[in-house]
C-alpha positions as CSV (number, residue, x, y, z in Angstrom):
1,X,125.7,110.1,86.7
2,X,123.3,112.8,85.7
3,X,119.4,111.5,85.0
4,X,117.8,112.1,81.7
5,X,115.6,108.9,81.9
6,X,112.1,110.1,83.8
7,X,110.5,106.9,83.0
8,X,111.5,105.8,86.9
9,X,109.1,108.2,89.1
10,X,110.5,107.2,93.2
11,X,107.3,107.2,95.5
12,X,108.8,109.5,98.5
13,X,106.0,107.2,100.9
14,X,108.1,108.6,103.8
15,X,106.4,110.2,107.1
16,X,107.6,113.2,106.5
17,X,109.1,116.4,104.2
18,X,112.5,115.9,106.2
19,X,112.7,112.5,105.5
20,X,111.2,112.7,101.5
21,X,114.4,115.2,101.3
22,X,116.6,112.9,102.8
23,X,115.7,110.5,100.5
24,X,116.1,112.5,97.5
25,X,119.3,113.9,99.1
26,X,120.7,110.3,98.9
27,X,119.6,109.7,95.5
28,X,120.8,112.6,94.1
29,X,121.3,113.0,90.8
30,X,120.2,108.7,89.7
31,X,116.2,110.6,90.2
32,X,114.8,113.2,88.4
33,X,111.2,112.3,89.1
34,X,109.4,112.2,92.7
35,X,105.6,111.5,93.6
36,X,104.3,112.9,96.6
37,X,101.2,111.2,97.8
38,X,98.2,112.1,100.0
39,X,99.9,110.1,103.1
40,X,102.8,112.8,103.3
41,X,100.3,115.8,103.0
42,X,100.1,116.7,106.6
43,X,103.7,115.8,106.9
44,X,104.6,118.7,104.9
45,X,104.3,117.1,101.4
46,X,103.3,120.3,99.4
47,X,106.8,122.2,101.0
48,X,108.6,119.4,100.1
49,X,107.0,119.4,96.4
50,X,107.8,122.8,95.6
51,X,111.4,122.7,96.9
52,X,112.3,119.7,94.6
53,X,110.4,121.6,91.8
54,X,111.8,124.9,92.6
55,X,115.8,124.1,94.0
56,X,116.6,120.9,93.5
57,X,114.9,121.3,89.4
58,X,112.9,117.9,90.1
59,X,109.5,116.9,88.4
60,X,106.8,116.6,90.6
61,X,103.8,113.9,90.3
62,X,101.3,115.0,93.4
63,X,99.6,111.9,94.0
64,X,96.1,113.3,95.6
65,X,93.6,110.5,93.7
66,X,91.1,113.7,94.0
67,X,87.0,112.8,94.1
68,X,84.6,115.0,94.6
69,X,81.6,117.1,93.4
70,X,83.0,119.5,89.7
71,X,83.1,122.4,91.8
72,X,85.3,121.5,94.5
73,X,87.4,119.2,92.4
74,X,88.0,122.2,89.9
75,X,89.0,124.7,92.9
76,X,91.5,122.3,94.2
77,X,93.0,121.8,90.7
78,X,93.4,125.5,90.3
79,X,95.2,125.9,93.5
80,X,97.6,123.1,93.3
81,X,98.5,124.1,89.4
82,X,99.8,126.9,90.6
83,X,102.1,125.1,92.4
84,X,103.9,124.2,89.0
85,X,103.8,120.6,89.5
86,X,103.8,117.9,86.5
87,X,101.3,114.9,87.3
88,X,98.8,115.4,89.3
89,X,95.9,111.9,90.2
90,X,92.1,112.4,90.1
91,X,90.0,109.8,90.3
92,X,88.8,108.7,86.5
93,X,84.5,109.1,87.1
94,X,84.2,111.8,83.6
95,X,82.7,114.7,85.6
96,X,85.9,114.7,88.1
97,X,88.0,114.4,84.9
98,X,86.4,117.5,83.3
99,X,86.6,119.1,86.4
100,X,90.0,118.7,86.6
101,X,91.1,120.2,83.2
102,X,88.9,122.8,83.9
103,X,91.1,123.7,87.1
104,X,94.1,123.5,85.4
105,X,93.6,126.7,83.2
106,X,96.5,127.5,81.2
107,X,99.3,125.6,83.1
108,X,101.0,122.7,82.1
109,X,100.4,120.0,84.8
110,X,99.3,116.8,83.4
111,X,95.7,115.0,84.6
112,X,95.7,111.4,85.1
113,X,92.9,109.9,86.4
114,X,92.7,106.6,88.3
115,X,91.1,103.8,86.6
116,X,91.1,100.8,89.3
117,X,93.2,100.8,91.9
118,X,96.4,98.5,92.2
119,X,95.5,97.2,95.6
120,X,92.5,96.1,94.3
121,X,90.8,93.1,93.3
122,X,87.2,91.8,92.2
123,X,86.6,90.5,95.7
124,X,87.3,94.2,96.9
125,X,85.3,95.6,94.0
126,X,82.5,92.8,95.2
127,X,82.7,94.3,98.6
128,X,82.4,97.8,97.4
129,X,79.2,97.2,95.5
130,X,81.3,97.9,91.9
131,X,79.0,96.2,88.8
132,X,80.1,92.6,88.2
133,X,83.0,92.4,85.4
134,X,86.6,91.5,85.0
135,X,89.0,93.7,86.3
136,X,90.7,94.2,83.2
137,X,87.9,95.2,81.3
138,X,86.4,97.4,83.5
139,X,90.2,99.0,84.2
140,X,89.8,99.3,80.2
141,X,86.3,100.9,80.2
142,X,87.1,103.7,83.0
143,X,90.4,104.5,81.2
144,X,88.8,105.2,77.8
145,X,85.5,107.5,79.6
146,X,88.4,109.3,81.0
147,X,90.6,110.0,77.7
148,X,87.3,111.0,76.4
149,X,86.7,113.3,79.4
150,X,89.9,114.6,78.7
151,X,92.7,112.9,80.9
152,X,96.1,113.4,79.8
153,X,96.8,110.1,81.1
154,X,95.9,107.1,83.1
155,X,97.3,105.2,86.2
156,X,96.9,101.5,86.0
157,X,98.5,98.6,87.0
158,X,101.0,97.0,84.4
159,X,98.8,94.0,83.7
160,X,96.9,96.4,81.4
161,X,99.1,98.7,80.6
162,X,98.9,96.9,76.6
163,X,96.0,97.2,76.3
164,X,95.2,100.4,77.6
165,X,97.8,101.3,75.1
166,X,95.6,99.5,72.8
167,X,92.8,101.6,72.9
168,X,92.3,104.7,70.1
169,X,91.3,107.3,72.9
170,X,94.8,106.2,74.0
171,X,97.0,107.9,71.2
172,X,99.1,110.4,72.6
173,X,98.0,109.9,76.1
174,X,100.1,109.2,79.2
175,X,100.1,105.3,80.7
176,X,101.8,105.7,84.6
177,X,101.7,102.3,86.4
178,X,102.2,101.4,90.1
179,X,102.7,98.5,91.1
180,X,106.0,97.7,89.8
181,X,108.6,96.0,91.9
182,X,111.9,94.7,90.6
183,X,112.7,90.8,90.0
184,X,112.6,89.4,93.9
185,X,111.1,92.4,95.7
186,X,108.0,92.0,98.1
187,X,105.0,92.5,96.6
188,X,103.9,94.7,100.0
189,X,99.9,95.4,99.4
190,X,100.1,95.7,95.3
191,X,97.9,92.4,93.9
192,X,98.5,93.9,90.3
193,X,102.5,94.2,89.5
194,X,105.0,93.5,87.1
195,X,109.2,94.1,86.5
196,X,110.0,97.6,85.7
197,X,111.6,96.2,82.3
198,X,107.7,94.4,81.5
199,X,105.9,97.1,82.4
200,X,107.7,99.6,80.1
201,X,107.7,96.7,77.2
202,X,103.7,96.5,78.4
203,X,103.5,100.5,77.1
204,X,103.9,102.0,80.5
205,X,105.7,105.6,79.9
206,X,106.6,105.9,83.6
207,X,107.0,103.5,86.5
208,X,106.5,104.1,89.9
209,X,108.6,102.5,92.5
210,X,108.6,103.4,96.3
211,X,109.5,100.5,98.9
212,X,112.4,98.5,96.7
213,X,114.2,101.9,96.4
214,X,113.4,103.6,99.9
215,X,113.3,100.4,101.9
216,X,117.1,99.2,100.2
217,X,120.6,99.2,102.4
218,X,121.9,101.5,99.6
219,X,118.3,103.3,97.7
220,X,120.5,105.4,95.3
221,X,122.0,101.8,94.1
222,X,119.0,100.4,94.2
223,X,117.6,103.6,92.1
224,X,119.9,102.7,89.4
225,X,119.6,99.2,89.1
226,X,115.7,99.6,88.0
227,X,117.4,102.1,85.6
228,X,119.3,99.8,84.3
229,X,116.9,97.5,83.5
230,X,114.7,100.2,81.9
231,X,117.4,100.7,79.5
232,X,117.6,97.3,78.5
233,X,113.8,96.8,78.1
């Protein structure tokens, strides 16, 4: 089976670049899409990126949830564009946003900023001194100051996935959501999730699904199963 469906992004959440290309050795041709996040970066994870981009023809979502003052934000951007990766996370505050696009130059990697994230819930927004609000609304509020800033897209959790889609600063942006774990699977530490099929009827343009594939006896089945169920959504 050769992939043509995208919509299933595999978190490679592995120690390692060996192990990430094991991984997407066994999957073979069921994946087309891989994110790299910031827990692999000292393992390698930037290697390992631009060999899946560059020999194995793979897109790349580099999963680096990037804060910081505009300056440093807008350096970083410009060196990992030129990595020719596809997605790329910074976190949704406007100036990081604009900083962002401004480090992307003329390449073509998509910004997607982070609204709220998955693991998180309004007792861990309470603890962390976030203003008093539903989730959902505030998810709602940071994901249209970051279209406005100039995101391609958001991450957020499927729960509001509609109604981000909902929102006019939405048209023609990108929705990716974590937190999606087939029928049965452990929820692991996501408190925000949904079916792959619900979060793509939600509005969702990609999933992302790490621990239910790479955790499975066989991933590459496993891998084709949520595929499966995309298509039928």
């Amino acid at each position: 089976m050769t992939a043509t469906d995208d919509r299933l992004i595999v978190a490679l959440d592995v120690p390692n670049a060996l192990e990430g290309l094991a991984l997407a050795e066994k999957l073979g041709d069921a994946v087309g899409f891989y994110k790299i996040g910031l827990g692999m970066l000292t393992g390698g994870g930037l290697a390992l990126a631009n060999e899946l981009k560059q020999e194995h023809g793979k897109r790349i979502f580099l999963d680096m949830k990037l804060f910081d003052i505009g300056a440093t934000v807008e350096a970083a951007v410009r060196g990992l564009a030129q990595y020719d990766l596809d997605f790329l996370t910074v976190h949704g505050d406007p100036h990081v946003v604009r900083a962002a696009r401004n480090g992307v130059g003329g390449k073509d990697m998509k910004i997607l900023a982070v609204t709220i994230l998955t693991s998180l819930d309004r007792g861990d927004l309470d603890a962390a001194l976030i203003k008093p609000g539903n989730v959902t609304d505030l998810v709602l509020e940071r994901a249209a100051l970051a279209f406005e800033a100039g995101a391609d897209g958001v991450i957020a959790s499927p729960q509001e996935a509609a109604l981000i889609r909902s929102l006019p600063q939405a048209e023609g942006r990108l929705i990716v959501t974590p937190g999606v774990r087939p029928a049965g699977a452990d929820k692991g530490d996501q408190k925000r999730i949904a079916t792959p099929a619900q979060a793509v009827a939600d509005g969702a343009d990609h999933i992302v699904v790490g621990r239910p594939i790479w955790q499975a006896a066989d991933p590459r089945q496993a891998a084709l199963a949520i595929l499966d169920e995309l298509r039928g959504a």
